[in-house]
C-alpha positions as CSV (number, residue, x, y, z in Angstrom):
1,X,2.5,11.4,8.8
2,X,0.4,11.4,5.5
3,X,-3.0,12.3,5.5
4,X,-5.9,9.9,5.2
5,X,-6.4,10.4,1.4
6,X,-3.3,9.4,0.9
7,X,-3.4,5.3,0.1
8,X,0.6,5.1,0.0
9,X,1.3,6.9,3.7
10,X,-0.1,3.2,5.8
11,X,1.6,1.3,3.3
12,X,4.9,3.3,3.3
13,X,4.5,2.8,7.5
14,X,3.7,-1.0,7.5
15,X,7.1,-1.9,4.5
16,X,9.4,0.7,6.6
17,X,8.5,-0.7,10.0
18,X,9.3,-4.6,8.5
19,X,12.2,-3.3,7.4
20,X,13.5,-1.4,10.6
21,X,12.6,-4.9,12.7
22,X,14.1,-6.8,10.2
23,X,17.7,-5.4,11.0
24,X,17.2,-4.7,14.5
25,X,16.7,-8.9,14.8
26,X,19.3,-9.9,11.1
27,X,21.7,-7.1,11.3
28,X,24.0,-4.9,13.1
29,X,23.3,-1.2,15.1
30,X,24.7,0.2,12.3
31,X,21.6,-1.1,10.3
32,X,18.6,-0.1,12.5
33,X,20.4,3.3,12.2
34,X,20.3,3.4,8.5
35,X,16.3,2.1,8.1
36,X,15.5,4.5,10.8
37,X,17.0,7.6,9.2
38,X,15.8,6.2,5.6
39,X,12.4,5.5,7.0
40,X,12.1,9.0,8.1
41,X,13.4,10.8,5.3
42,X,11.1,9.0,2.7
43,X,8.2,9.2,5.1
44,X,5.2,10.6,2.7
């Protein structure tokens, strides 16, 4: 994860994990895969 000087690592967490429940509830398994796999490449 980012360090604690680094104001855009929480807010990268708090949009990625809205967008992983998000599909997990509005889309298929196919979906959750994507965010998950997007969410941890982009992770700062």
């Amino acid at each position: 994860m980012s360090s604690a000087g680094d104001p855009g690592g929480p807010c990268w967490a708090h949009m990625s994990l809205r967008l992983v429940d998000w599909s997990i509830r509005e889309l298929g398994p196919e979906a959750v895969t994507t965010w998950l796999e997007v969410a941890e490449e982009l992770m700062p």
